[in-house]
C-alpha positions as CSV (number, residue, x, y, z in Angstrom):
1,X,37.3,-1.1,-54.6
2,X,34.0,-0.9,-53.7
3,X,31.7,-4.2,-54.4
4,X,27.9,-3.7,-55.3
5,X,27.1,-6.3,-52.4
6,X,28.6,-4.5,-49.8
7,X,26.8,-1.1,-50.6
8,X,23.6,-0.2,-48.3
9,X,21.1,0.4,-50.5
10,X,17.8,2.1,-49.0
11,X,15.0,-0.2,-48.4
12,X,11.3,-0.1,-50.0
13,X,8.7,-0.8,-48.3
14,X,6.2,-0.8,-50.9
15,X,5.8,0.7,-54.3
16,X,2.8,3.3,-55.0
17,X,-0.3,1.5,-56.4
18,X,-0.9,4.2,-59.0
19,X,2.9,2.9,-60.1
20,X,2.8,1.3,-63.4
21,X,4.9,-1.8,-63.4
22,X,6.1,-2.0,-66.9
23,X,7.7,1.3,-68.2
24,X,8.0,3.1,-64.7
25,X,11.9,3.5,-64.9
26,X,14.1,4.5,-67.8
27,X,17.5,4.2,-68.6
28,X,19.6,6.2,-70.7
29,X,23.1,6.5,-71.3
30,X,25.4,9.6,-69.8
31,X,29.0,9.6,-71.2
32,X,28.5,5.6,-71.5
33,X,27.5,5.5,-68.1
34,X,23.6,3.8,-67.5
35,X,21.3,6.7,-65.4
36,X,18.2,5.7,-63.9
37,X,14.9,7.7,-64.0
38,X,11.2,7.8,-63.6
39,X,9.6,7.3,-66.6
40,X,7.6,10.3,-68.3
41,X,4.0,8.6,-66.9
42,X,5.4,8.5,-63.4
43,X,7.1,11.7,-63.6
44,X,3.7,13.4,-64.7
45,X,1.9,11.9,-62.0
46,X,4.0,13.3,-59.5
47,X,3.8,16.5,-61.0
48,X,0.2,16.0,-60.8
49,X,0.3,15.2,-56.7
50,X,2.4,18.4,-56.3
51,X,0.1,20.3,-58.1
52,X,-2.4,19.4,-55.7
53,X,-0.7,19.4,-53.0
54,X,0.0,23.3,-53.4
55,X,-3.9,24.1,-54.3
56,X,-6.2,22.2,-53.0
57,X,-4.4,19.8,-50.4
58,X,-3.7,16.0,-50.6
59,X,-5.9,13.5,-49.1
60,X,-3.6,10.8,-47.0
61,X,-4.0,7.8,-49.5
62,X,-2.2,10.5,-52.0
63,X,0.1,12.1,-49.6
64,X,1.5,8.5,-48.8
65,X,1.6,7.7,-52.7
66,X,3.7,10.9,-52.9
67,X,6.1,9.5,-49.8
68,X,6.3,6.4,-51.8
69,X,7.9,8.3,-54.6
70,X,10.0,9.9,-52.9
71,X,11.7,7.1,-51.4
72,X,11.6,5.7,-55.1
73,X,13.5,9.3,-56.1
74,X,16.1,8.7,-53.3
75,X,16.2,5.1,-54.4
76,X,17.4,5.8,-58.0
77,X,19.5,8.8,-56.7
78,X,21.6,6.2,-54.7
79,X,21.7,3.7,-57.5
80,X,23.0,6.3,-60.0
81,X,25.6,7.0,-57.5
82,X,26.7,3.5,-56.8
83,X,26.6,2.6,-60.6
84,X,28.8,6.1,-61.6
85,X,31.3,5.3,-58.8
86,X,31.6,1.5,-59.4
87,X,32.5,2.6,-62.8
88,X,34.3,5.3,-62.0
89,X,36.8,3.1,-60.3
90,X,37.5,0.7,-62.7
């Protein structure tokens, strides 16, 4: 069995400013199991940075906002998994 303290989980360096820090993440249940997302107001604002990015082009501050989320996207992503396998084995 695999224990939660022996998983690698990615590291953070930093979270985007524009992040709010109440309400960024939500949690729902999926056949009893707890997901983890971006929240509707960070999910918009990255729609919002890819917008831009296809029009008119980011400017650095918002590409490296847009990094930060990703690594927040691939954080969750590896959570998710962690939590559904834990769970899976028990």
């Amino acid at each position: 069995m695999t224990r939660a303290g022996t998983c690698a989980f990615p590291h953070l360096e930093q979270l985007p400013e524009s992040m709010p820090r109440d309400g960024a993440i939500s949690i729902t249940l999926e056949e009893g199991v707890p997901v983890f997302r971006a929240s509707t107001a960070v999910l918009a604002r990255i729609e919002a940075l890819l917008r831009k990015q296809r029009t008119t082009g980011l400017a650095a501050k918002e590409e490296e906002e847009l990094d930060r989320y990703e690594e927040i996207d691939d954080y969750l992503s590896h959570l998710n998994r962690v939590v559904r396998n834990l769970l899976q084995t028990n």
